[in-house]
Structures are given as C-alpha cells and as structure tokens.
N, C-alpha and C positions, 0 to 999 in steps of 0.2 A: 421094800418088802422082801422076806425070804418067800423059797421057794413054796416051804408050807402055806403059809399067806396066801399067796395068790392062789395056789389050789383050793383052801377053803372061798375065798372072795371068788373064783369059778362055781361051786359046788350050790353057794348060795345062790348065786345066778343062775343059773340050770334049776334048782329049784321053785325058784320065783318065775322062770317061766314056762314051768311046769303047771302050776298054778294058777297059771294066764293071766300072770303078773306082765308089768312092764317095769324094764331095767334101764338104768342110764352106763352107759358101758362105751372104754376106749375102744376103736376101731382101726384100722389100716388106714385110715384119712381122718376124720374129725370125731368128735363125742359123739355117740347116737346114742336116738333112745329106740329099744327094744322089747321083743314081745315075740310070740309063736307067729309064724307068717302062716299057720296052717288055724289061726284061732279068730274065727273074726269080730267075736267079742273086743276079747284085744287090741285089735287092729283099729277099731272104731274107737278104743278108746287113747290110740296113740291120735289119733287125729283130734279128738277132742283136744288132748292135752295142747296138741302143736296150731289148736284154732284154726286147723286147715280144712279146707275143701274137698270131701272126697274123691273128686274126680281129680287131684292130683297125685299121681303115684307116686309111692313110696317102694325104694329098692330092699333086697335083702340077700345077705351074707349067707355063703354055703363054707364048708372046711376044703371041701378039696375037688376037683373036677367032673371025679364020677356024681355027686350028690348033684351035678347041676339036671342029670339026667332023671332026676325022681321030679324037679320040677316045671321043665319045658319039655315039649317034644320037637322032632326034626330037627335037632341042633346041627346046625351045618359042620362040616370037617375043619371050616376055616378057624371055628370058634376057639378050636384046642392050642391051635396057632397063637390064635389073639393072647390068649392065657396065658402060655408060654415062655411066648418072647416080650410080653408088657414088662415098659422097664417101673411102671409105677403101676397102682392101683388101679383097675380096670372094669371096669360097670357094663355090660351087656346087657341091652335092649333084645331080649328073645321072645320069638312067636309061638304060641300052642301053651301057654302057659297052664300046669295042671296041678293037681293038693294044695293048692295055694287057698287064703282068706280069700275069697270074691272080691271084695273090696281093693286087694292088689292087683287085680288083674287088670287092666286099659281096655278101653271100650273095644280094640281092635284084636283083643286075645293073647296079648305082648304082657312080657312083665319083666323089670330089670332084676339083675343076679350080679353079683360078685362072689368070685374065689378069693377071700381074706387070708393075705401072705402071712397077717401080722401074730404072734404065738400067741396073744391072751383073746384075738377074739377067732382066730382060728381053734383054739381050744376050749374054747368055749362052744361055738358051733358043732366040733365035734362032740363034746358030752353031750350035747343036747340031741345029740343025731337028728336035725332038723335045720330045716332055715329060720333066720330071727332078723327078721324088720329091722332093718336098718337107716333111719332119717337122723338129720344133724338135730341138735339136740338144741332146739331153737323156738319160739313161737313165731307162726310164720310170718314172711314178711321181714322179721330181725335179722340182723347178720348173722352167718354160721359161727358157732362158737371154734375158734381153733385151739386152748387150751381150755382144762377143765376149770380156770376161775372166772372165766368169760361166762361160763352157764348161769342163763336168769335162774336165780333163786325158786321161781313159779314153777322150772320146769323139774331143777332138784326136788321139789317137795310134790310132786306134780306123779312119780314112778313109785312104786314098792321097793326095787334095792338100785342103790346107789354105790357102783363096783369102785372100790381102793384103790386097784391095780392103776397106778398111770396117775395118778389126780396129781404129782409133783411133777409131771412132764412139762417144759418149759419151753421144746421147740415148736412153733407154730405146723400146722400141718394143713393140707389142701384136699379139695376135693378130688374124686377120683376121674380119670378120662368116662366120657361115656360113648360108647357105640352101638348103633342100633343093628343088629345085623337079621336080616331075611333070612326065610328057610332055603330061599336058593341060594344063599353064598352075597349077597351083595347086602355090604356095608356102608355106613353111614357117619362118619364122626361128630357127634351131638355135642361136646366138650372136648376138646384135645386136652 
C-alpha cells in the first residue's frame, strides 16, 4: 500500500469510530478489534462480537505517554520507566482508571493501557485523539489470531471497517508483556 493508502484506510478508521463503529485493525502485537474505549455502547458490543463475559477486561491503545494521563490517575514515576525501556510491547495494568467505557474498568478500579510503538496503530490512536479497545480479534476461547488470515470470517463480518493496512503481513506476532503496577510503585509481571 502507498503512503496515500494507508492515510485514507486510517481516516476511514477514525471515522467509523467516531460513529461508534468497531474496527478490525493491525496492532503492535496481534489483530484487534476496535472501538471508542470512552463509548460503552461499543464496548458492549465488541463483547458481544468476541461472545465474552463482561467481567473480563479488555485493554486499550493510547499514541503516546502523555495520553496515558487522561485515562488513569496516580500513575507512579516507575510507569515512564516501564515505557521506556520495554524492549517489546508492554500492557499496564493501572489503578484510578477515569473517561473510560464502565464496562473497561475491573471491579478494583484498574484498567489496562498500552503505548502502541507501532506507526499504523499509533496513528491511528492519534487521529482519533482517544484510546480505542484493543482485544485479539478472536471469539473467545479460540486462539489469538497472529496473522490477518487466521481471522474467523464471523469476526471479519462481525465489525463495520475492516483496515487494509498489514492484511499481507506474513510474520507471526505475539502478545504483549503485561504488568500490573500499583499507585505505590510496586509491580507485578502478569505475562513476561
């Protein structure tokens, strides 16, 4: 795809979840599907799609480290560290969760967050100037899909846009570490 390309297949995207659409769209780790993490229409309806249980949380994508601060509070100092120096993908489990769908929040007030290194969903994040639900693009229970032809057909027809960018990507990709970290500073590694 040229550069034009992927700009429009972004533009589409940002629009559809403007409209509180859900997208299936590459990420820094596997296919997710996506939605306004601030929309909880949405959000209920990515669970529908993924036959999940709402008491299991679903994470979401921010562009850059300041935006982590619109959605958690008391983020500890260690957290900018973690960011940082993560040599892969990196999921934070954060306390004081706020603007967020109710439905993402954890019964304890936590909600997970990632900084997406990677430029099509990192740019995407940022047009949207928002965070956008990020779960594998899977009905749950199934394996995570790690390339876009692995995606059940139920979940492709299942979203309103279905992003171009990446659908010939051919290297397998993995989930991201996850850590749970407290407002005092003390961490947890849930996933290495």
């Amino acid at each position: 795809m040229t550069q034009k390309d992927i700009a429009e297949d972004i533009r589409c995207a940002v629009e559809t979840l403007r409209k509180g659409g859900l997208i299936l769209y590459p990420t820094d780790t596997i296919w997710g599907i996506g939605c306004d993490a601030t929309n909880e229409e949405a959000v209920r309806r990515v669970f529908a799609l993924k036959q999940r249980a709402d008491s299991k949380a679903m994470l979401c994508l921010v562009d850059s480290p300041d935006r982590l601060q619109r959605y958690a509070r008391g983020i500890p100092d260690v957290a900018w560290d973690l960011i940082e120096f993560a040599e892969r993908p990196l999921t934070l489990i954060l306390d004081g969760a706020v603007n967020l769908a109710p439905s993402l929040v954890a019964e304890d007030g936590s909600v997970g967050l990632r900084v997406t290194r990677e430029a099509i969903s990192r740019e995407l994040c940022y047009r949207f100037q928002k965070a956008v639900v990020s779960t594998s693009a899977n009905i749950s229970g199934e394996p995570s899909p790690s390339i876009f032809s692995e995606i059940d057909p139920a979940i492709v027809q299942g979203v309103d846009y279905v992003m171009r960018s990446r659908q010939n990507d051919t290297h397998p990709s993995r989930p991201s570490q996850i850590v749970r970290l407290k407002a005092d500073g003390e961490f947890k590694v849930l996933r290495p």
